[in-house]
Every structure is written in C-alpha cells, then in structure tokens.
MARVO-429219 format. One record per residue (C-alpha): residue number from 1; x, y, z. Coordinates in Angstrom, 2 decimals. Example, Ala and Ser with C-alpha at 12.3 -4.5 7.8 and 13.67 -1.06 7.14 Angstrom:
@num=1 | px=12.30 | py=-4.50 | pz=7.80
@num=2 | px=13.67 | py=-1.06 | pz=7.14
// end
This chain:
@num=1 | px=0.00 | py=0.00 | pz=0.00
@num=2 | px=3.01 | py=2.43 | pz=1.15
@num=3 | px=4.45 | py=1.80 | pz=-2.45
@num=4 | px=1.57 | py=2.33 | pz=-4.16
@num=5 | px=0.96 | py=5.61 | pz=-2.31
@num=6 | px=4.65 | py=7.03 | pz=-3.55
@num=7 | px=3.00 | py=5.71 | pz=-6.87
@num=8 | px=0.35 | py=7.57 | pz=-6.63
@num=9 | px=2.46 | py=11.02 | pz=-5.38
@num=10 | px=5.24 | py=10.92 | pz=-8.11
@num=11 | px=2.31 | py=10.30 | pz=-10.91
@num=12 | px=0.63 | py=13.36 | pz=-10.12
@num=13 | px=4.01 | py=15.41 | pz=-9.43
@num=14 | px=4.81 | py=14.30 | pz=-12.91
@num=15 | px=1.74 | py=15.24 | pz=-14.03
@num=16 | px=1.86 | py=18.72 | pz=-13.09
@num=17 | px=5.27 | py=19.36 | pz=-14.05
@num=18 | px=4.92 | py=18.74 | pz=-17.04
@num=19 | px=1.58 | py=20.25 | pz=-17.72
@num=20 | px=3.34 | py=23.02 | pz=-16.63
@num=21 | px=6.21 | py=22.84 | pz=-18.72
@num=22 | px=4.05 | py=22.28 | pz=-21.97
@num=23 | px=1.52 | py=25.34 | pz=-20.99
@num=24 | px=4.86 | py=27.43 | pz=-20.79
@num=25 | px=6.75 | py=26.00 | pz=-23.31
@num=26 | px=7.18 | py=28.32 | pz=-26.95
@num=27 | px=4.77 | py=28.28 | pz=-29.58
@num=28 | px=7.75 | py=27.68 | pz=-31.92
@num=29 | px=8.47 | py=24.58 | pz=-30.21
@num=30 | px=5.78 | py=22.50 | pz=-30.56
@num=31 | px=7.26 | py=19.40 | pz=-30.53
@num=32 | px=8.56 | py=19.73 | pz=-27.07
@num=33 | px=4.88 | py=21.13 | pz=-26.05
@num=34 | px=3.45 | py=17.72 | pz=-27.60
@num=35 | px=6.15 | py=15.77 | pz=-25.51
@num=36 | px=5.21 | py=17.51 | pz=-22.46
@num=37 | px=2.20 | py=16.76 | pz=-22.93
@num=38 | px=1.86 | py=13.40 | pz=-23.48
@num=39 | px=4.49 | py=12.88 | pz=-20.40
@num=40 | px=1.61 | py=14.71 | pz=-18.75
@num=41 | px=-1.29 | py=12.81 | pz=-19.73
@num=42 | px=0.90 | py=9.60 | pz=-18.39
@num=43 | px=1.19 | py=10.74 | pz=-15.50
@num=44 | px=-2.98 | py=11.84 | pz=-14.87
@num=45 | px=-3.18 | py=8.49 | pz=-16.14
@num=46 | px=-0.93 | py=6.75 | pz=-13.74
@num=47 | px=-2.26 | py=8.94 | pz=-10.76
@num=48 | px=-5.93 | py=8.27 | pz=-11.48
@num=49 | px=-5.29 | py=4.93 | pz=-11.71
@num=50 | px=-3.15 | py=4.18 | pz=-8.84
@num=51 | px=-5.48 | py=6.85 | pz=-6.69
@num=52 | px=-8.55 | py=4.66 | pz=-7.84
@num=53 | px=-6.78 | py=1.53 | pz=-6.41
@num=54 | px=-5.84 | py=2.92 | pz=-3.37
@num=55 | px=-9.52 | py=3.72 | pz=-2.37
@num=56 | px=-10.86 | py=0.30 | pz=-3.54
@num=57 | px=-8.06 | py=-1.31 | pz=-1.33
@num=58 | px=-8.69 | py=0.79 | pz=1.30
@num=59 | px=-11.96 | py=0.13 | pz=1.34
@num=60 | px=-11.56 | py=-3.41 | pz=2.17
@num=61 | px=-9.07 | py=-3.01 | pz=4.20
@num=62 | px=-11.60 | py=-0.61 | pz=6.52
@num=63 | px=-13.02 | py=-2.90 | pz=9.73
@num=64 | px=-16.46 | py=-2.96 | pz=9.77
@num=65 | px=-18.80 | py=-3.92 | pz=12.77
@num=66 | px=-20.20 | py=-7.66 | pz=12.65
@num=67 | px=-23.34 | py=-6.91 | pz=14.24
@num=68 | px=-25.28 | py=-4.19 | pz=13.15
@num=69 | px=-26.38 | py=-3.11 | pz=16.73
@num=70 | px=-22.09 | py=-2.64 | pz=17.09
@num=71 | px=-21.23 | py=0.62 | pz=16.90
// end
C-alpha cells in the first residue's frame, strides 16, 4: 500500500510538471509542447489509476462492525 501511495504522489508530481512545462513551453516549439504533454497525460493516467486503487483497497481493508447493533 506504502508503495503504491509514492506511486500515486510521483504520478501526479509528474503530471503537473509537465503540464506546466508544456503550458509554458514556446509556440515555436511545438514538438517539445506535444512531448510535455503526453508525459503529462501519463502521468494523470498513472495517478488516477493508482489513486482509484488505493480507495478500492482501502476500502476493504476498513473494519467494519459484525453486528449491526455494534457501533
């Protein structure tokens, strides 16, 4: 889970920096603005996904009471 939470924090870092990068880059240069961009778009793409899996594993992993009159 701890792994998959770095996962989930570098995919997103990546994400913005290079969003960043390809909203600032030149208009000249627009093959580096395409490569930023797709770097971006891997990394919403990582961070979604490994975000998604952390809340579906968390979810089970969450006790729950046996008895419903258990608080």
């Amino acid at each position: 889970m701890k792994t998959l939470a770095t996962l989930n924090v570098v995919a997103w870092s990546m994400f913005w920096v290079f969003a960043f990068l390809a909203v600032t880059e030149d208009a000249a240069n627009a093959g580096a603005m395409v490569f930023y961009s797709l770097l971006s778009f891997a990394g919403l793409a990582v961070g979604i996904g490994s975000y998604l899996k952390i809340c579906r594993e968390g979810h089970e992993m969450t006790p729950r009471a046996t008895n419903l009159n258990e608080v």
